[in-house]
C-alpha positions as CSV (number, residue, x, y, z in Angstrom):
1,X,0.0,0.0,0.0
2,X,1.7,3.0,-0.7
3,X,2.2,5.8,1.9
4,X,0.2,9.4,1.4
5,X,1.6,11.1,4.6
6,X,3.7,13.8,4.2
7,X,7.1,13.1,3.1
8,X,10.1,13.3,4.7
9,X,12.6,15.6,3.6
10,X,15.8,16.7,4.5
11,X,16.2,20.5,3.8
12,X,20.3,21.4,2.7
13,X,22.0,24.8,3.9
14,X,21.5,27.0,0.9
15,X,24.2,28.4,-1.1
16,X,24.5,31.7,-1.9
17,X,25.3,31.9,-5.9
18,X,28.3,32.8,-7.6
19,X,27.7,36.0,-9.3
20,X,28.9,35.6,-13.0
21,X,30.7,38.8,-14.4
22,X,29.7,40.5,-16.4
23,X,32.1,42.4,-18.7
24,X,30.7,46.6,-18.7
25,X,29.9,47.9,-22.1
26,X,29.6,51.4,-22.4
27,X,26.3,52.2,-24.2
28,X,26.0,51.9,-27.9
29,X,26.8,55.0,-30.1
30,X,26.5,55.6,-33.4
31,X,30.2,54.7,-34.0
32,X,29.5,51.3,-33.0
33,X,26.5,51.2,-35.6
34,X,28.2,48.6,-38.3
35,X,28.0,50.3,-42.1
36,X,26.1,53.1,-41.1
37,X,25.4,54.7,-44.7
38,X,23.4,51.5,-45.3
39,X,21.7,51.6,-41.8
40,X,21.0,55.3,-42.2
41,X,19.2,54.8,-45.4
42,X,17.3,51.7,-44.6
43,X,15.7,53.8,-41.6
44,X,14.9,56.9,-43.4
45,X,12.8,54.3,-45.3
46,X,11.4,53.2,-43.4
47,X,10.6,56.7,-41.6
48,X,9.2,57.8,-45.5
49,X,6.7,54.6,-45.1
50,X,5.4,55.6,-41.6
51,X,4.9,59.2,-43.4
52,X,3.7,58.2,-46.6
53,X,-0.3,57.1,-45.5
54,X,-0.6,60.5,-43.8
55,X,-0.8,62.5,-47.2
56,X,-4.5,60.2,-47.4
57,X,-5.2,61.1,-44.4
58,X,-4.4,65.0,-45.2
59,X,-6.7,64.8,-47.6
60,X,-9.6,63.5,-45.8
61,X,-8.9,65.9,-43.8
62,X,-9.3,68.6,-46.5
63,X,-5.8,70.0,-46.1
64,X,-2.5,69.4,-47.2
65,X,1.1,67.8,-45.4
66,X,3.5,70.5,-46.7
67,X,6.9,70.6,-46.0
68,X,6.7,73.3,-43.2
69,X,4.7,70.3,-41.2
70,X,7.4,67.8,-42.0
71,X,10.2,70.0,-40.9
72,X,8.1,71.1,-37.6
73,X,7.6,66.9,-37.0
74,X,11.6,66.3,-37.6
75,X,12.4,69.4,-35.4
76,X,10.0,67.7,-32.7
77,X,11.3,64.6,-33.0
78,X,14.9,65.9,-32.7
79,X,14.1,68.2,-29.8
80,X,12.6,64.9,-28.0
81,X,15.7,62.7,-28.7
82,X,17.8,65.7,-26.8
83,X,15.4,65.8,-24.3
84,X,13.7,68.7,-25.2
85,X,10.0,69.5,-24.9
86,X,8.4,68.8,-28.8
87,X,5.4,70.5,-28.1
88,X,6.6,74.0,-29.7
89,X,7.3,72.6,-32.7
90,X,3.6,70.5,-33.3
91,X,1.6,73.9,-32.2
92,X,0.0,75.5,-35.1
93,X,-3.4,77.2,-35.4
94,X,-5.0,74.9,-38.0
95,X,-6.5,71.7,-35.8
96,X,-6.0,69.3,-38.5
97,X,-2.2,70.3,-39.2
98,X,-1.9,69.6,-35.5
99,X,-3.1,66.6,-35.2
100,X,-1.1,65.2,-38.5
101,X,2.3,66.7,-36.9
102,X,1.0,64.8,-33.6
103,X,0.0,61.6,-35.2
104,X,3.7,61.6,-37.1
105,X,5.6,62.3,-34.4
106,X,3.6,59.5,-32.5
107,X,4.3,57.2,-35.0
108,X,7.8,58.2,-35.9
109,X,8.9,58.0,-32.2
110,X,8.2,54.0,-32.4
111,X,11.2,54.1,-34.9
112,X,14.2,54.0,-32.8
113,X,12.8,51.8,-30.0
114,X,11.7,49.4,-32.8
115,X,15.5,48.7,-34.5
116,X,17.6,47.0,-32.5
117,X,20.9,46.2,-32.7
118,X,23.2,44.3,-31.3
119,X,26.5,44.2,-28.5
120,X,28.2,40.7,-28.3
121,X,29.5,40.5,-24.5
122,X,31.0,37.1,-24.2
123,X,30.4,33.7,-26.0
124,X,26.7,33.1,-24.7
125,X,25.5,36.4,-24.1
126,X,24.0,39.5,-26.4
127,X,22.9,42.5,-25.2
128,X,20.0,43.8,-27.4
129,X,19.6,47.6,-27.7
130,X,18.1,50.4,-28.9
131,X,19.2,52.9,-31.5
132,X,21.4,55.2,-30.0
133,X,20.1,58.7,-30.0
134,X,23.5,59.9,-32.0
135,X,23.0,57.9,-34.9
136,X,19.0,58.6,-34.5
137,X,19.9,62.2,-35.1
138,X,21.7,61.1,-38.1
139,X,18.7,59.6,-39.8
140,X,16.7,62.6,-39.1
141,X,19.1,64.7,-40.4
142,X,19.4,62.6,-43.7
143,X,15.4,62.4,-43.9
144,X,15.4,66.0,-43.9
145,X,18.1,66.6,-46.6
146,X,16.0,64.1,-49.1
147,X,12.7,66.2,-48.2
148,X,14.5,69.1,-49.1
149,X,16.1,67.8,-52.1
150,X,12.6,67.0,-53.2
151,X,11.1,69.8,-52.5
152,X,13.4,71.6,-55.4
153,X,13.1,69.5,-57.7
154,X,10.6,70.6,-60.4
């Protein structure tokens, strides 16, 4: 018959554990970012596809997204990545311009906390981070050039 009552155990002296360490990485910067021409113009891409659906929009809106919004969104966004206050830059008189700059910032602030890269730290650990605000600049700034460039162009 087998035996239901509470077992018997014998409890061991825990052991503390042995801390593993850890080598310290200082945080990612744009340096680190590997071939960042490439990089840089895969994000601005993907920064022109977040943008893109918002001319619809504009127009259901019965306005327009100029350029002047653009540029007021990319100063916005810059002024948040240097820990600024963005608000100065989305205020404007016309309620549905407002709300466009505030719906692309929204949705252009995902960007940098959505592309990850990579730190090796030792043969079974990775440290997964996000894009460092340096090189985050740097993709603003080059999204800005190619909206000017287009904006001259006949």
């Amino acid at each position: 018959m087998r035996d239901f009552s509470t077992p018997r155990l014998k409890i061991l002296p825990s052991t503390k554990p042995v801390p593993v360490p850890m080598p310290i990485q200082r945080k990612l910067s744009a340096r680190d970012v590997p071939d960042q021409k490439r990089e840089i113009q895969r994000i601005v891409k993907r920064l022109k596809q977040v943008i893109t659906p918002f001319y619809e929009v504009a127009g259901r809106l019965n306005t327009t997204l100029e350029t002047e919004d653009l540029s007021a969104v990319l100063d916005a966004l810059e002024a948040e990545a240097k820990r600024s206050s963005p608000e100065p830059h989305l205020a404007t008189d016309d309620d549905n311009k407002a709300y466009l700059r505030r719906a692309i910032f929204d949705e252009c602030l995902l960007e940098p906390s959505s592309v990850l890269f990579h730190t090796t730290l030792g043969p079974d650990h990775v440290r997964y981070e996000a894009m460092p605000t340096d090189f985050w600049l740097s993709c603003l700034a080059q999204l800005r050039e190619e909206l000017k460039n287009a904006k001259e162009k006949p």
